[in-house]
N, C-alpha and C positions, 0 to 999 in steps of 0.2 A: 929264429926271429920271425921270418915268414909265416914259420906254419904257428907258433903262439899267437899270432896277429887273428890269424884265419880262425884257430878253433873259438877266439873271445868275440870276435864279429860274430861268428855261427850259433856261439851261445847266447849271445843277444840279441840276434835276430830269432832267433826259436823262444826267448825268453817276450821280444816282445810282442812275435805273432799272440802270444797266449794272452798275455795281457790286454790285447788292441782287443782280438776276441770277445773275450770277457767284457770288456768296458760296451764294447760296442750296444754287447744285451742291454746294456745297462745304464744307457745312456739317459731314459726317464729320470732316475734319480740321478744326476749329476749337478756338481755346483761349481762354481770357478770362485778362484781366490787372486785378487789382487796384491803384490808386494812391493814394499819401498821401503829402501835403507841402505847398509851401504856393506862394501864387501875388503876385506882385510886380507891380500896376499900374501903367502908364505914365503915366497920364493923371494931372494935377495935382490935380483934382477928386474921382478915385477913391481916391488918395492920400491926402487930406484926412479919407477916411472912416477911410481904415488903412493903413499902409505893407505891410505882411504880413498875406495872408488865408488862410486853409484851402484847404487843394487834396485833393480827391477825384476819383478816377476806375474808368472801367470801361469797356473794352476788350473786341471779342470783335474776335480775327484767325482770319482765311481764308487761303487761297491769292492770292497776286496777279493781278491784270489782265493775259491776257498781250498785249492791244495797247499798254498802258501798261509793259510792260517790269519791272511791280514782283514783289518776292517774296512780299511779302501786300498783303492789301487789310484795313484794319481799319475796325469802326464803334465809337465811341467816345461817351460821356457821360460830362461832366468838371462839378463844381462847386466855385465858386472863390466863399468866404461869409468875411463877416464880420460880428462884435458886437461893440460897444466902445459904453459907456456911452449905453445905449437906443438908440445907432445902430445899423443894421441893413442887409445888404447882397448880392447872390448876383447871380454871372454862372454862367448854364447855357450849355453848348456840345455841340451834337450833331454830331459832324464824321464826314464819309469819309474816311479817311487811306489815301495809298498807301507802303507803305513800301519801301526799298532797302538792303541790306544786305551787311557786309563784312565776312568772320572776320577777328578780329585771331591774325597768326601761326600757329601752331601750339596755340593755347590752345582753351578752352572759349569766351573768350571774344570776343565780337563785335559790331559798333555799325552802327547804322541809322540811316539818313536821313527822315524822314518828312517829307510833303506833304502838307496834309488842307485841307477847306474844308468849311463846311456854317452852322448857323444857332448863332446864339447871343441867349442871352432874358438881359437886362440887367434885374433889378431893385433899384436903387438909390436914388433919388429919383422922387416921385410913383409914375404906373403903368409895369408895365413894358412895354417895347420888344423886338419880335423885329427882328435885324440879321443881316446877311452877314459874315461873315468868316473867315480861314483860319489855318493854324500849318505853324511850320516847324519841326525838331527833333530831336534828337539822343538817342537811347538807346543806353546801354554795357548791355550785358549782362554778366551775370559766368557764368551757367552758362543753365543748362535755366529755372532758375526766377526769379531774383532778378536786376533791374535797378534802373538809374539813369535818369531820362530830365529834359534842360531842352527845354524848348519857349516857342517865341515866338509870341503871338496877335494877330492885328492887325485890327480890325472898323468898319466903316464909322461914322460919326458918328451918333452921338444927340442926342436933349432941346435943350432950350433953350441952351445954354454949347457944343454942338457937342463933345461927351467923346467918345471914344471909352474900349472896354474891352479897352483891348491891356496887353500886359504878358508876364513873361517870368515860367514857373511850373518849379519842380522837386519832381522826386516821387521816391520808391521804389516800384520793382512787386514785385508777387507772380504770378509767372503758376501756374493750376492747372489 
């Protein structure tokens, strides 16, 4: 159990020196993206707190990795909270996302694949828990500035009932 902890920290710490690197060069071309909507827990437990929770985000893309093949490389801070009568709730997620991307047609418009992994801070009951976990996800574009994106989060088990904080969140961006 220890040492699977250690070699997944160690691959994402080496996974995100490369990326931090990378971006760093490449910081001239960078753009951030604004997110708001709302985020859908899988888990029955986190459910129990709220069915629909607030989704926030914030996005700064880069250029992509080019051993990874991607067209950007994004770093992201996402927070998915809720309040319903004096209950209280928030999963933080700070992910490296690689993203892949395909114009649709002849339009402005165009949709991405994204693949991200990094740490997520669960405070829900008692104290909270830092955990591993990734997302998978889908953004339409419609121009330069304003998208759509669903994404899927999936995160290692917590606390005493074994929850995990996965779930499926949809947003609208703003990129500026």
């Amino acid at each position: 159990m220890m040492t699977t902890r250690w070699i997944r920290w160690s691959a994402l710490s080496a996974l995100m020196t490369l990326v931090f690197a990378t971006a760093a060069a490449q910081l001239e071309t960078a753009a951030a993206r604004l997110r708001f909507g709302a985020y859908f827990p899988s888990d029955t437990d986190l459910q129990a707190f709220n069915k629909t929770w607030f989704a926030v985000g914030l996005t700064f893309a880069a250029e992509g990795v080019p051993l990874l093949g991607s067209d950007a490389t994004e770093l992201s801070a996402d927070l998915f909270t809720h309040q319903t009568g004096g209950s209280r709730g928030a999963v933080t997620s700070l992910l490296v996302t690689q993203v892949y991307e395909q114009p649709i047609n002849n339009t402005e418009m165009r949709l991405q694949l994204r693949l991200g992994a990094g740490l997520y801070i669960v405070d829900t009951t008692g104290p909270s828990k830092n955990i591993f976990g990734g997302r998978v996800g889908l953004t339409l574009w419609f121009n330069e500035a304003y998208s759509a994106e669903l994404n899927f989060d999936i995160t290692d088990r917590f606390g005493a009932n074994r929850d995990r904080a996965s779930g499926f969140s949809f947003t609208i961006g703003y990129q500026f």
